[in-house]
C-alpha positions in Angstrom: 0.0 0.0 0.0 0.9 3.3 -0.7 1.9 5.8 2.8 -1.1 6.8 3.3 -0.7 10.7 3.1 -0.4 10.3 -0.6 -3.3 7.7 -0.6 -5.4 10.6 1.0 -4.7 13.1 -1.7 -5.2 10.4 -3.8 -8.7 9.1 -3.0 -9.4 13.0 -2.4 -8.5 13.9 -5.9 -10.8 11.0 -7.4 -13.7 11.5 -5.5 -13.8 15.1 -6.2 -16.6 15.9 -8.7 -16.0 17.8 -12.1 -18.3 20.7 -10.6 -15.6 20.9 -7.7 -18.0 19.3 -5.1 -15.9 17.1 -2.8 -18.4 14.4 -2.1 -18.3 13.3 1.5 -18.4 9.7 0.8 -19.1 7.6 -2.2 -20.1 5.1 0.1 -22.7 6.0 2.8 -25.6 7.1 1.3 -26.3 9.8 3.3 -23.1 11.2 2.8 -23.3 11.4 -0.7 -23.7 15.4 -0.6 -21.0 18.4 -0.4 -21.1 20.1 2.9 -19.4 23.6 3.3 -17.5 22.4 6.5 -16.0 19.0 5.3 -15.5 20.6 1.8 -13.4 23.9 3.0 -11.5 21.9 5.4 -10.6 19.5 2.2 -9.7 22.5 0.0 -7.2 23.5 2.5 -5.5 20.2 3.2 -5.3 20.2 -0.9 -3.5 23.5 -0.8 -1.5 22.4 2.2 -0.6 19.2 -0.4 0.3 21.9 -3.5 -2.9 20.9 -5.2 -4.2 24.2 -5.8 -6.1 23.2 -7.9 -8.5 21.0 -6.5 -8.6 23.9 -3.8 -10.0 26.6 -6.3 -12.1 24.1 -8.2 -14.2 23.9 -4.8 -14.3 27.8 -4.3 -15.7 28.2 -7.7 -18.5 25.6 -6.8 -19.2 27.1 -3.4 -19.2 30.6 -4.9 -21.8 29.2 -7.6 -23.9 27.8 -4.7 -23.9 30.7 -2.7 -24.7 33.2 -5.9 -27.9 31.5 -6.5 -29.5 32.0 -3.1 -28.5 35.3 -3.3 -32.3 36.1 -2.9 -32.6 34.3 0.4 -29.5 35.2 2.1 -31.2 38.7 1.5 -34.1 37.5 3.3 -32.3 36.2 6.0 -30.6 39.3 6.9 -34.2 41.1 6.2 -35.3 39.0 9.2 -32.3 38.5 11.6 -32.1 43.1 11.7 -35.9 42.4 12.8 -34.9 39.8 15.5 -37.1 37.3 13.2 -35.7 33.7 12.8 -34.8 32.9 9.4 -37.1 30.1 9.0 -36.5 28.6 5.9 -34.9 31.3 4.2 -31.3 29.9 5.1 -28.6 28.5 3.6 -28.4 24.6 3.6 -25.4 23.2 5.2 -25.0 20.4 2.1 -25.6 20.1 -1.6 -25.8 17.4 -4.6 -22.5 17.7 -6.3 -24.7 20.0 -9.1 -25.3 23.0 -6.3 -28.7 21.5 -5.6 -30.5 21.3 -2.2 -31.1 17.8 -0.5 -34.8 16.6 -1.0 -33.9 14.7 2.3 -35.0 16.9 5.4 -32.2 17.4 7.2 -30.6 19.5 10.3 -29.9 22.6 8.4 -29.2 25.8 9.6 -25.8 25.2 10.6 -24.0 28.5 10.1 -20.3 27.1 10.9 -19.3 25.5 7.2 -20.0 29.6 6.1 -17.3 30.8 8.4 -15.1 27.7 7.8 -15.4 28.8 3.6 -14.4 32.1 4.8 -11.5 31.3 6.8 -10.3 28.2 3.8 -10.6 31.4 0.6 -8.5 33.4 2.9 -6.1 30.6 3.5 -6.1 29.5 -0.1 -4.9 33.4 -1.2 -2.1 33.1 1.5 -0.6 30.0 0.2 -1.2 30.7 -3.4 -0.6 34.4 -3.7 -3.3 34.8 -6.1 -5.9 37.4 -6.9 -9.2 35.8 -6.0 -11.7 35.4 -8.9 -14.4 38.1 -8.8 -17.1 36.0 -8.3 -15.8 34.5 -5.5 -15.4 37.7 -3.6 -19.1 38.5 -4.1 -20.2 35.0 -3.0 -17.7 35.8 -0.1 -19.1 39.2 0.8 -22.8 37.5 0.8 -21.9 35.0 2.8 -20.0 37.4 5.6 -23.3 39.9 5.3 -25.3 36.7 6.3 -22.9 35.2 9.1 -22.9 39.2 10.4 -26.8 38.9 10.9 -27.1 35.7 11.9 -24.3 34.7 14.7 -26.2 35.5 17.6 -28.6 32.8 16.4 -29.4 29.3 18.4 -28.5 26.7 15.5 -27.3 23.1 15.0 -24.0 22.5 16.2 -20.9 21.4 13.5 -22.1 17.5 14.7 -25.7 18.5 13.0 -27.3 18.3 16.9 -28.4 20.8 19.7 -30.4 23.2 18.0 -31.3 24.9 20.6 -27.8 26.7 21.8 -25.2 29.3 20.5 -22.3 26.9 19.9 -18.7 27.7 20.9 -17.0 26.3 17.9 -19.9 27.8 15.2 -18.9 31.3 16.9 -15.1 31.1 16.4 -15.4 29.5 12.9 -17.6 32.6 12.1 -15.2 34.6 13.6 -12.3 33.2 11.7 -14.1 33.6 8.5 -15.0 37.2 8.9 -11.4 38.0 10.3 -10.2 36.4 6.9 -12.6 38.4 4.9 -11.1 41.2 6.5 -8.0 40.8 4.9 -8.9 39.4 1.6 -11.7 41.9 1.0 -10.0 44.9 3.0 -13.1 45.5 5.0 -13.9 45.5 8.4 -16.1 43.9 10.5 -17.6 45.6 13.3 -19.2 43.0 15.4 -15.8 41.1 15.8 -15.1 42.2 19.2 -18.8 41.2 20.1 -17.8 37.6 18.8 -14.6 37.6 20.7 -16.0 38.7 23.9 -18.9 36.2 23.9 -16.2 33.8 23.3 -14.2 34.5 26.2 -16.8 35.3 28.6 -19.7 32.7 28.0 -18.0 29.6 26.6 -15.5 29.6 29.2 -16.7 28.2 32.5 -13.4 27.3 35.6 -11.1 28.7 33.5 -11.7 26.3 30.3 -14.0 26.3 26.9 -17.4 24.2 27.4 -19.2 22.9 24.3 -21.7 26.1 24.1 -22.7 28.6 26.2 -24.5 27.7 30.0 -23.0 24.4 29.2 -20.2 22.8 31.3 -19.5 19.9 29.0 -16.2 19.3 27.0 -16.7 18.7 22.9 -13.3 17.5 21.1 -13.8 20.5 18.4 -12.8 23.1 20.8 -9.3 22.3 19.9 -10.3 24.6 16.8 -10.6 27.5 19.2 -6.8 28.1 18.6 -6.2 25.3 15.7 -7.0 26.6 13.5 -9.4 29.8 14.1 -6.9 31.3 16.6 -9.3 32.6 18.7 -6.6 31.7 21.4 -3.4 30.9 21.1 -2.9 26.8 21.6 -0.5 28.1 25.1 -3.7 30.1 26.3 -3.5 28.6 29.7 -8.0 28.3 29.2 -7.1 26.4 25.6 -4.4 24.0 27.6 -7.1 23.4 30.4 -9.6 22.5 27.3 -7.0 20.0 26.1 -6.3 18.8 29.3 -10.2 17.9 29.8 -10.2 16.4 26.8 -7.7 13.9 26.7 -9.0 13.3 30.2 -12.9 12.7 29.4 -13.0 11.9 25.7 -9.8 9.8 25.1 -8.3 6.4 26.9 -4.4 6.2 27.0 -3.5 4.8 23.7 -6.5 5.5 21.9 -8.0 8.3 19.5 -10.6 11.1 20.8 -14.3 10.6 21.4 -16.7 13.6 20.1 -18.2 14.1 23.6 -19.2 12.2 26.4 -22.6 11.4 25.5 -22.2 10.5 21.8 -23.9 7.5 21.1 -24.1 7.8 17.1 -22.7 4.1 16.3 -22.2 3.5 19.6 -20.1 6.7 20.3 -16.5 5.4 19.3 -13.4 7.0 18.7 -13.0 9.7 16.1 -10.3 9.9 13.2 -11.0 13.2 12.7 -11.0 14.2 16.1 -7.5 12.2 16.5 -5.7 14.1 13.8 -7.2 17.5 14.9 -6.1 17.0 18.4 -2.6 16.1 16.9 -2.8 19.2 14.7 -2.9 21.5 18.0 -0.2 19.3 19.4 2.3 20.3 16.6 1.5 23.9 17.5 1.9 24.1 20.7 5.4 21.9 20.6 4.1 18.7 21.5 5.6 16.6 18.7 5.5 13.3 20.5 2.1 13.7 21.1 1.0 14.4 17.4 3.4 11.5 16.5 1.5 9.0 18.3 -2.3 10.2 17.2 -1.0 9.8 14.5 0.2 6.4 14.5 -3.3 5.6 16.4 -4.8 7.1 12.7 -2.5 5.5 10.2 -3.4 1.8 12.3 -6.9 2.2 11.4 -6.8 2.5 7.2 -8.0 -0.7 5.8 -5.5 -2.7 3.2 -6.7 -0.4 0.7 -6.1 2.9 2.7 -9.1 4.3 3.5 -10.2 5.7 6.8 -13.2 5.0 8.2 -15.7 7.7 10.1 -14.7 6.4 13.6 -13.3 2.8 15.2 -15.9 0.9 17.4 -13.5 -0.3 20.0 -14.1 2.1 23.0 -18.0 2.9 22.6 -19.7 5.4 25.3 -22.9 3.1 24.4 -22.4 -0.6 23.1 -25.7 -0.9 22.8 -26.3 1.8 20.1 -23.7 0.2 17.9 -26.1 -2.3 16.3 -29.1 -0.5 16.3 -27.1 2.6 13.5 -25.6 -0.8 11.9 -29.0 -1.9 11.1 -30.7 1.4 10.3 -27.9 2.8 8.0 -25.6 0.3 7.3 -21.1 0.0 7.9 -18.9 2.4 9.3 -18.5 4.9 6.3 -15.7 4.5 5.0 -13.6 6.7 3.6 -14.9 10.0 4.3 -12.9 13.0 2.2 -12.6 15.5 5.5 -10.8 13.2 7.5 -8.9 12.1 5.2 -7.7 15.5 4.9 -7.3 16.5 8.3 -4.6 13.0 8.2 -3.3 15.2 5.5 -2.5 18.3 7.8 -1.7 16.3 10.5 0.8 15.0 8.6 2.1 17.6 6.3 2.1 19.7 10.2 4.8 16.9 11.2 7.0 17.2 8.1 10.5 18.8 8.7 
């Protein structure tokens, strides 16, 4: 087999669609669809890889998405400056590989993929030093009048649950995303320091981040408060508590990270994505020997042919939920494009 980081860019590469969509995975069928989050995350391991290419293939197709809802992202704002829900004038958190919405009904006002596109355009100018298309600054500047409106907004969390609650890591990937939109769009974003400040004063609960705010539960993604949305710095003593909890709660010597304690999606089991992302923060805050061995955990759990799956059943928080998702939706999936590339930054993060 080949090592696996060029088997990643590999099966990225050929499962990305001629529109630019990457498809989640070609073999879960309801992953079949682009979503903003997994997709900007792939374009920037592929720019991280020197396939540039691949990157601004996605950014045109996200641009084209986000163009033709111009109409409701207008609405949207319309209502948010009334204090009005959006209802159903938002944008959907996944597409066909066309642009088109899901039929399916799904969990989607998720506003966290928008500031995740933001923050992977501005990255994808700094690594490649080009002029972004105009089209893609317009799409940009919709989508940054939209995340502007809406931030203050209960929605669905980046795991597609809690509807209910502002969510730590939604607010600091829409921060990130407007911050880069500051630079690539030299404009300036007034309710930045609002974003901030919630941040830091009601996600932060005995001196560490909690899942969202009046919550005192750990979620693996707040690693992304500092890797990569910089929110904090990864030595911010509140970001080193945060990692602290969560190797203590949601990972077993040895083993890769758990979402949050009470995930019982097949069973709750350990997350490659989580694993490498965990790892990521580790090679920024000079903890190589750490990443190194998340990473071996990772590489251990390809299959002969190199793929990754979503998670590995071995440590479940809820054994018995494991066979109830086998029988309602089938295997593992298996690979899935976004975690493939965040093995991709892990590992190009370790290079010399």
């Amino acid at each position: 087999m080949k090592h696996l980081l060029e088997r990643s860019i590999e099966i990225i590469l050929r499962h990305q669609s001629p529109s630019g969509a990457y498809q989640a995975s070609l073999n879960f069928k309801n992953y079949r669809y682009c979503w903003f989050r997994d997709g900007s995350y792939t374009a920037y391991a592929m720019d991280r890889a020197g396939e540039h290419g691949s990157a601004a293939l996605f950014h045109h197709w996200v641009a084209g998405v986000v163009e033709a809802r111009r109409d409701t992202v207008q609405r949207a704002v319309e209502k948010a400056r009334r204090n009005e829900y959006p209802g159903p004038d938002i944008l959907h958190t996944r597409y066909d590989l066309n642009g088109n919405e899901a039929e399916e009904e799904w969990t989607n006002f998720q506003l966290d993929g928008f500031g995740t596109w933001l923050w992977a355009l501005g990255e994808h100018q700094r690594m490649t030093g080009a002029r972004l298309r105009d089209e893609w600054i317009c799409a940009a500047g919709l989508v940054a009048e939209y995340l502007n409106a809406l931030w203050l907004f209960p929605c669905y969390d980046c795991w597609e649950e809690s509807p209910g609650h502002i969510h730590t890591y939604t607010v600091a990937s829409i921060h990130a995303g407007l911050r880069a939109h500051e630079l690539f769009c030299s404009t300036r974003h007034t309710a930045l320091p609002a974003m901030k400040g919630f941040l830091l004063s009601m996600t932060v609960r005995e001196g560490r981040f909690v899942k969202y705010a009046g919550s005192d539960t750990v979620d693996a993604s707040l690693v992304a408060l500092s890797t990569p949305y910089r929110v904090v710095e990864p030595g911010d003593r509140r970001m080193v508590s945060t990692v602290r909890r969560i190797e203590r709660e949601l990972r077993r010597e040895g083993g890769g990270v758990h979402r949050y304690s009470g995930d019982t999606y097949y069973g709750g089991g350990e997350w490659i994505l989580l694993t490498a992302w965990l790892g990521w923060y580790y090679t920024e805050a000079g903890q190589r020997e750490k990443a190194e061995e998340l990473k071996e955990w990772i590489e251990r759990q390809a299959d002969a042919e190199g793929n990754l799956p979503e998670q590995a059943p071995r440590t479940l928080n809820d054994p018995a939920s494991y066979p109830r998702w086998r029988e309602r939706w089938g295997k593992i999936a298996s690979p899935l494009l976004w975690f493939h590339a965040k093995h991709i930054i892990l590992s190009l993060a370790l290079s010399p």
